[in-house]
C-alpha positions as CSV (number, residue, x, y, z in Angstrom):
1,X,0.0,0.0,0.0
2,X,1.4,3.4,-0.6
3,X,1.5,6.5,1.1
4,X,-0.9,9.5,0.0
5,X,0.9,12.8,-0.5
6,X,-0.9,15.6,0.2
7,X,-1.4,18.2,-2.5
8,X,0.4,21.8,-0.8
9,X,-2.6,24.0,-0.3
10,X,-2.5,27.0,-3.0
11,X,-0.9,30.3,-1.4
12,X,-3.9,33.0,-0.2
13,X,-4.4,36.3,-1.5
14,X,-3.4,39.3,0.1
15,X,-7.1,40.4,-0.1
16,X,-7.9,37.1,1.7
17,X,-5.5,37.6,4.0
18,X,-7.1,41.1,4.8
19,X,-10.6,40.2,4.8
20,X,-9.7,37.7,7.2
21,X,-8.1,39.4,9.8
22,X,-10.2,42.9,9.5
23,X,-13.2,40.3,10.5
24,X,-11.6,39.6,13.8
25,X,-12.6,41.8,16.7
26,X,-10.3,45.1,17.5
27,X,-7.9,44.4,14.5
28,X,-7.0,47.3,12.6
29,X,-4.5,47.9,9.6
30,X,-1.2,49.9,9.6
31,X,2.5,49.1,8.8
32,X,5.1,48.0,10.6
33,X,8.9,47.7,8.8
34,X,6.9,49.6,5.8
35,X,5.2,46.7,5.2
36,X,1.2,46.3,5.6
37,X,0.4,44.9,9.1
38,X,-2.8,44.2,11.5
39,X,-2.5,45.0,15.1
40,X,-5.1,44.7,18.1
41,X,-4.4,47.5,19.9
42,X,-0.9,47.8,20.4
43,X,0.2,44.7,20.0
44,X,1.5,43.4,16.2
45,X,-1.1,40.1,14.9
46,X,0.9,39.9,11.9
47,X,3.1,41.4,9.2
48,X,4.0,41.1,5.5
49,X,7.5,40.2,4.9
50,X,9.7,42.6,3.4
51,X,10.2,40.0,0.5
52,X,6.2,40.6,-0.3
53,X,5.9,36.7,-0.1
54,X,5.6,35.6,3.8
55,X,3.7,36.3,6.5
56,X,4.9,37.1,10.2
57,X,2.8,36.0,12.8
58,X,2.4,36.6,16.5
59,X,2.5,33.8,18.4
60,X,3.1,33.2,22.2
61,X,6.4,31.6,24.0
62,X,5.0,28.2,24.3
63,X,3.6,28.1,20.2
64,X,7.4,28.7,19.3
65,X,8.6,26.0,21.6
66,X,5.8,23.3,19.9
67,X,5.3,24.9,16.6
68,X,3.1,21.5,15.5
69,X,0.5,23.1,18.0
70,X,0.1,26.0,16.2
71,X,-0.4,24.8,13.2
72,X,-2.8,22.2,14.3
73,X,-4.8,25.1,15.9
74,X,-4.8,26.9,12.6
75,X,-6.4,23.5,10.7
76,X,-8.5,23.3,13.3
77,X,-10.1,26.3,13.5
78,X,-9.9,26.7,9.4
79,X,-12.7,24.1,8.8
């Protein structure tokens, strides 16, 4: 029997992106690095890479420590 490989998921928009995170309670959009960002009050959500192609995300101490976490938070609140 072999494996299945998983098709990578096709990249999102920008304007998805957006959309996304201006639905989110308190997030508002700015720049930070001259880049576009969203921030909840102070604090940086997220960032477009200088490079135009990557996303920076905030995530707490113990996400970065067990980044499979975070992602399977993200898949599990995407469907």
């Amino acid at each position: 029997m072999t494996a299945r490989r998983r098709r990578a998921a096709p990249p999102l928009s920008w304007a998805t992106l957006k959309a996304c995170f201006l639905a989110l309670p308190g997030v508002v959009e700015g720049s930070s690095h001259g880049t576009p960002a969203f921030r909840v009050g102070k604090k940086l959500l997220a960032r477009l890479r200088e490079d135009g192609e990557n996303l920076v995300l905030r995530v707490s101490f113990e996400e970065r420590e067990t980044p499979r976490r975070a992602v399977a938070k993200w898949d599990a609140e995407s469907r």
